[in-house]
C-alpha atoms as an extended CHARMM CRD file, in Angstrom:
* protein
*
       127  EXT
         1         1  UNK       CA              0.0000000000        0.0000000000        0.0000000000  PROA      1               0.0000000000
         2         2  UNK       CA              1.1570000000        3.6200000000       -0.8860000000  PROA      2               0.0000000000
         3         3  UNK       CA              1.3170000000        4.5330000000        3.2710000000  PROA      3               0.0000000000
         4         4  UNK       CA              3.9530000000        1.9730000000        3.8220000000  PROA      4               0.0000000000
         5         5  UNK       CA              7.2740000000        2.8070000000        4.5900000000  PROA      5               0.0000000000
         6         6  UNK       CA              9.2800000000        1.8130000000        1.4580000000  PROA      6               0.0000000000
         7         7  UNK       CA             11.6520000000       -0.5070000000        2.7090000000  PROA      7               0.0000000000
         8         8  UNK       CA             15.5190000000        0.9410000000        1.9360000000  PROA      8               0.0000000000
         9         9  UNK       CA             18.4550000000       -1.4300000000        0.0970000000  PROA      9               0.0000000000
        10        10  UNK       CA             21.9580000000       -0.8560000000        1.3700000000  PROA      10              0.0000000000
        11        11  UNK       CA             24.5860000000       -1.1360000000       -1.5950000000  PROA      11              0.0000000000
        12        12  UNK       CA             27.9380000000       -2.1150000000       -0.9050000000  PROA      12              0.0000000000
        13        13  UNK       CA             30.7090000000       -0.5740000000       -3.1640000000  PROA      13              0.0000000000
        14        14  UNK       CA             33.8680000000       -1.8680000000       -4.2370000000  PROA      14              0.0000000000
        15        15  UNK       CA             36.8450000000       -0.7950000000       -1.6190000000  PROA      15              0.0000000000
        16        16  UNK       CA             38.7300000000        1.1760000000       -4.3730000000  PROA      16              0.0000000000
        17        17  UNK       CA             35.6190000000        3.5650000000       -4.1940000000  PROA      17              0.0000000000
        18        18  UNK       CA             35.8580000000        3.9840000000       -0.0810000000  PROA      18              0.0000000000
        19        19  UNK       CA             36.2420000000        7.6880000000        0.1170000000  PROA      19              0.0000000000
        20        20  UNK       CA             35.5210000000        9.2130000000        3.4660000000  PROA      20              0.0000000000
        21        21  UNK       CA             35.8960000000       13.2250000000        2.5410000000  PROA      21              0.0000000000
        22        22  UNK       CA             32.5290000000       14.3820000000        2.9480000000  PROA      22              0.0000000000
        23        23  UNK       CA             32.6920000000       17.3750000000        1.0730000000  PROA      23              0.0000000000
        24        24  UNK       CA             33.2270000000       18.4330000000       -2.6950000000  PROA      24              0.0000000000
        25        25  UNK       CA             36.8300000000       18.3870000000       -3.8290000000  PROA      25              0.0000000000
        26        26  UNK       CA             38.3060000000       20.4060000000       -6.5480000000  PROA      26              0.0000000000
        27        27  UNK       CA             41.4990000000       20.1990000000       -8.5690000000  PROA      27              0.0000000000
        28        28  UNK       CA             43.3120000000       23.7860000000       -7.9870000000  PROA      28              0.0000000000
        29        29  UNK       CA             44.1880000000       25.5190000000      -11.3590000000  PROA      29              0.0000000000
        30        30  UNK       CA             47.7950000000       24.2630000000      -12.8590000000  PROA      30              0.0000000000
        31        31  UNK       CA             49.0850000000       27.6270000000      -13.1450000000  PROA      31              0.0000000000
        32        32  UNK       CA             47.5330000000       28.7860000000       -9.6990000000  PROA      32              0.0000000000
        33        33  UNK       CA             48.2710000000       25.9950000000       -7.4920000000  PROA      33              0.0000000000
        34        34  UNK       CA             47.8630000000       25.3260000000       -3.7710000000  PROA      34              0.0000000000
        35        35  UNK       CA             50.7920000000       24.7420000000       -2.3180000000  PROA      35              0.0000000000
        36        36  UNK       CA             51.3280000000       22.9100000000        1.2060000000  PROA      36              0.0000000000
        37        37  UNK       CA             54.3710000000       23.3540000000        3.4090000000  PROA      37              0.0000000000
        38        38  UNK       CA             55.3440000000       20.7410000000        5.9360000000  PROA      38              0.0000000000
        39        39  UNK       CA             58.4670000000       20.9800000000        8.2370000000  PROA      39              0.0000000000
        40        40  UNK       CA             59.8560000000       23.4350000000        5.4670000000  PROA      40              0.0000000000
        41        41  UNK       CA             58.9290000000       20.8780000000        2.4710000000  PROA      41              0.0000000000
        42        42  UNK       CA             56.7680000000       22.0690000000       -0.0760000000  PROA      42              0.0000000000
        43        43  UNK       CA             53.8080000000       20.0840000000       -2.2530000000  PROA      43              0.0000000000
        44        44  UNK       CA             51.4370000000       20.6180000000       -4.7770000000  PROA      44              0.0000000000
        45        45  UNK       CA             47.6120000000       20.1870000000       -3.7990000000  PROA      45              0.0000000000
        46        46  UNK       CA             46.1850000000       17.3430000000       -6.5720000000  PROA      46              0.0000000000
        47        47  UNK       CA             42.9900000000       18.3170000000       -4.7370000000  PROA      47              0.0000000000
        48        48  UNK       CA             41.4070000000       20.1910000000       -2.4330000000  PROA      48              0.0000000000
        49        49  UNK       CA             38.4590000000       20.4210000000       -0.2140000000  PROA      49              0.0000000000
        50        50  UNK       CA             36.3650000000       22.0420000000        2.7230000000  PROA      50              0.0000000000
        51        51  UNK       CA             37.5870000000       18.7920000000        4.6950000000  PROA      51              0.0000000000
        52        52  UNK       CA             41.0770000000       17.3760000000        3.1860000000  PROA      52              0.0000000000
        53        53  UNK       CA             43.3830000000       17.4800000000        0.8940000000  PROA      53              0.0000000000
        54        54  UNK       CA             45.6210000000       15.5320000000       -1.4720000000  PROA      54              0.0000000000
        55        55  UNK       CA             49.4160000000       15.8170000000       -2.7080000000  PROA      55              0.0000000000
        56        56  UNK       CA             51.7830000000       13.2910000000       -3.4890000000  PROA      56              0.0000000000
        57        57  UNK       CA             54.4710000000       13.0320000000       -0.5510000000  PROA      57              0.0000000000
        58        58  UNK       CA             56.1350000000        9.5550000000        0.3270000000  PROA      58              0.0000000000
        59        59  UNK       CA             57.4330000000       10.5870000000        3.7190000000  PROA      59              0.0000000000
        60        60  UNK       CA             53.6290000000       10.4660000000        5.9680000000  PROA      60              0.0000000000
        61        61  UNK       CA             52.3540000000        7.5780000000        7.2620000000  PROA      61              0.0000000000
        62        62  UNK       CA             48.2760000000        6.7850000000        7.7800000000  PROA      62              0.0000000000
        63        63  UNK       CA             47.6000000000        8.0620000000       11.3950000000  PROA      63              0.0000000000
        64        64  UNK       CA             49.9980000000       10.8100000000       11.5660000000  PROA      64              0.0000000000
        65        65  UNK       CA             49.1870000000       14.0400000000       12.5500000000  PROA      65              0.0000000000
        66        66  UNK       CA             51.1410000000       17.3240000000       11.5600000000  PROA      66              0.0000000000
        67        67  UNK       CA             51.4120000000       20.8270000000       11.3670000000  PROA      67              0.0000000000
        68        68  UNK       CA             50.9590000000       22.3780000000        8.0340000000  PROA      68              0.0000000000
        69        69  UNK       CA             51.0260000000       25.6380000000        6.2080000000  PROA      69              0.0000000000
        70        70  UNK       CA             48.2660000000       26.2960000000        3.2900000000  PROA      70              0.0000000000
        71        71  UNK       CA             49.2620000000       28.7290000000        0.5090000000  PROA      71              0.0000000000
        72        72  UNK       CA             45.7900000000       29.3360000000       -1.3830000000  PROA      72              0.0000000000
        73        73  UNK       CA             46.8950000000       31.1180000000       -4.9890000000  PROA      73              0.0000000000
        74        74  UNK       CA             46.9770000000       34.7050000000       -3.6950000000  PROA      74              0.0000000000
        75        75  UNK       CA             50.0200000000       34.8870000000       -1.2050000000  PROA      75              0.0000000000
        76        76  UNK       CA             47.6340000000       36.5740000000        1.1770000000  PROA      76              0.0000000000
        77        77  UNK       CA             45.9930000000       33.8050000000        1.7410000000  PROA      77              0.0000000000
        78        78  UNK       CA             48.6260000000       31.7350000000        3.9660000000  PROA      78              0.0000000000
        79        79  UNK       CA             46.9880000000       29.9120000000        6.9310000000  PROA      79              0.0000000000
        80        80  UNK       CA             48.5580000000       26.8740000000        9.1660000000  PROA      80              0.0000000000
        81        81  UNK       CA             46.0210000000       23.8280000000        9.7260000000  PROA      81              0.0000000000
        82        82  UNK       CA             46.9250000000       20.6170000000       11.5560000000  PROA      82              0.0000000000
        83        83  UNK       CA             46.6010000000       17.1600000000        9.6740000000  PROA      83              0.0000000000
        84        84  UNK       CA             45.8060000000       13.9830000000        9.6190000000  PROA      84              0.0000000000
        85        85  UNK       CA             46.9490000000       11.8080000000        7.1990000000  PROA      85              0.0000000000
        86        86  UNK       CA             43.9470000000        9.3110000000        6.2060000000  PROA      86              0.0000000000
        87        87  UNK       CA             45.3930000000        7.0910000000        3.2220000000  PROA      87              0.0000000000
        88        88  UNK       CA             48.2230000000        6.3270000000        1.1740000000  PROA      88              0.0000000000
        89        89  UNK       CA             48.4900000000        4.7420000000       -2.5050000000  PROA      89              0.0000000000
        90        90  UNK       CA             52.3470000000        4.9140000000       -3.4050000000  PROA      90              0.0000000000
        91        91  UNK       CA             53.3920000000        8.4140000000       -3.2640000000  PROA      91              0.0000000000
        92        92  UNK       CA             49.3920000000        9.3180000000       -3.1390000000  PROA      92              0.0000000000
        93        93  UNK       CA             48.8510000000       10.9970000000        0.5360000000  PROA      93              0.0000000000
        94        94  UNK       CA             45.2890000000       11.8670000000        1.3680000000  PROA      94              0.0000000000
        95        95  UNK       CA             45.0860000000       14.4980000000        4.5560000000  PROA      95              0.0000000000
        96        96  UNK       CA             41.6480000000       15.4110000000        6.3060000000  PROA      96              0.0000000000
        97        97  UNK       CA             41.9460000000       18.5020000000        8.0460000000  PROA      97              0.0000000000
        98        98  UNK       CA             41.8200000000       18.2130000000       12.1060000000  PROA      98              0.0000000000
        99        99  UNK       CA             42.8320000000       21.7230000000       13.2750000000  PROA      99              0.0000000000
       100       100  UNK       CA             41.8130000000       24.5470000000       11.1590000000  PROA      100             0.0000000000
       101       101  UNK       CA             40.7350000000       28.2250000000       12.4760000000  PROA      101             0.0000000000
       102       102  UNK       CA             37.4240000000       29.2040000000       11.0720000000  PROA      102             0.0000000000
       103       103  UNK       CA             38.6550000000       32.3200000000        9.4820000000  PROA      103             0.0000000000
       104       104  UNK       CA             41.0930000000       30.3150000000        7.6020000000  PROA      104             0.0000000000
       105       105  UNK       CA             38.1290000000       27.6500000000        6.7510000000  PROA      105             0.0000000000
       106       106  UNK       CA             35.8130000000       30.9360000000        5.1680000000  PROA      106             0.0000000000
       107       107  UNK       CA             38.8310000000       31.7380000000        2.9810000000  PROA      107             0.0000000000
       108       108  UNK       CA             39.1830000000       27.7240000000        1.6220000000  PROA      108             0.0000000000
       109       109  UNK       CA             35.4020000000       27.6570000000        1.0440000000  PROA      109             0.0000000000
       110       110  UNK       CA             36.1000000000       31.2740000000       -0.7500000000  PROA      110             0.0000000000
       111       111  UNK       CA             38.4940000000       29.5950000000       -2.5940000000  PROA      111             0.0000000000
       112       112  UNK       CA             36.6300000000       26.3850000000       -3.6280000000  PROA      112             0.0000000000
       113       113  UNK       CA             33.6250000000       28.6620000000       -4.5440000000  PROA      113             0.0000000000
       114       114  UNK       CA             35.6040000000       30.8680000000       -6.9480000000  PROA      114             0.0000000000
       115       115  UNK       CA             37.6470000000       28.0160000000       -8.3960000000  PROA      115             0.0000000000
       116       116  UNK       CA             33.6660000000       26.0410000000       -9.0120000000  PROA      116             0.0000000000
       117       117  UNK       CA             32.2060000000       28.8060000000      -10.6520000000  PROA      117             0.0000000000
       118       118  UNK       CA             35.4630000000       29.4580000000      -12.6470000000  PROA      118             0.0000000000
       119       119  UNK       CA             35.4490000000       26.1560000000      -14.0530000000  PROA      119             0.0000000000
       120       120  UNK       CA             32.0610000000       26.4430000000      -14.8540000000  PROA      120             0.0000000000
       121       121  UNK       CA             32.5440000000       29.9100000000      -16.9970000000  PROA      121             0.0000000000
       122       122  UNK       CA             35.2660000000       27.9540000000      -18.6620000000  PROA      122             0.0000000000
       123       123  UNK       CA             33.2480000000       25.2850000000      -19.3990000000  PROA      123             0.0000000000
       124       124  UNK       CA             30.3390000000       27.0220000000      -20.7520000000  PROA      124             0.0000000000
       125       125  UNK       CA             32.1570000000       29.3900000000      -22.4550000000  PROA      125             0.0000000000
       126       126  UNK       CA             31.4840000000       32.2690000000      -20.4850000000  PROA      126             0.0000000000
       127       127  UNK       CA             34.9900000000       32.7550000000      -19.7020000000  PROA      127             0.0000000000
């Protein structure tokens, strides 16, 4: 009958799909990267999100926490975050972030924002 709860099916996906960042991720711009300092080492963001990120490093291991520096595209937008590394896939290091300031959290979903609607103009056209 139509008043009956509809009964819900849980699907299982394949492991390689298990991603835990629970927000949308975007690749920064190659000629404006994000850049992320670690005990004075620097790396490229592959990705980048209101909860994680993603560069290619081969010294973190899964569980570690550490102190980080985030270098959005403008220079004036340099904040330090704390975190923890989630996965690694050969020199792939996913990060979620654990400590971040809330200011500095406005100016990455700023960022993200811009960079979405950028993409979009591009791909439409429109700019």
């Amino acid at each position: 009958m139509f008043w009956k709860k509809k009964k819900t099916i849980d699907v299982a996906l394949d492991a390689r799909y298990n991603d835990n960042r629970e927000a949308y991720r975007i690749a920064p711009e190659s000629d404006r990267p994000v850049i992320v300092s670690i005990a004075g080492e620097n790396f490229t963001a592959l990705n980048i999100s209101g909860t994680g990120i993603a560069f290619r490093a081969t010294s973190l291991e899964v569980g570690k926490r550490t102190s980080a520096m985030i270098r959005l595209p403008s220079n004036a937008r340099v904040f330090p975050v704390v975190l923890e590394v989630v996965a690694t896939q050969d020199d792939l290091c996913r990060c979620r972030f654990r400590e971040i300031h809330q200011s500095a959290e406005n100016l990455l979903h700023s960022y993200i924002l811009e960079l979405q609607k950028s993409k979009i103009r591009h791909i439409h056209g429109l700019g």
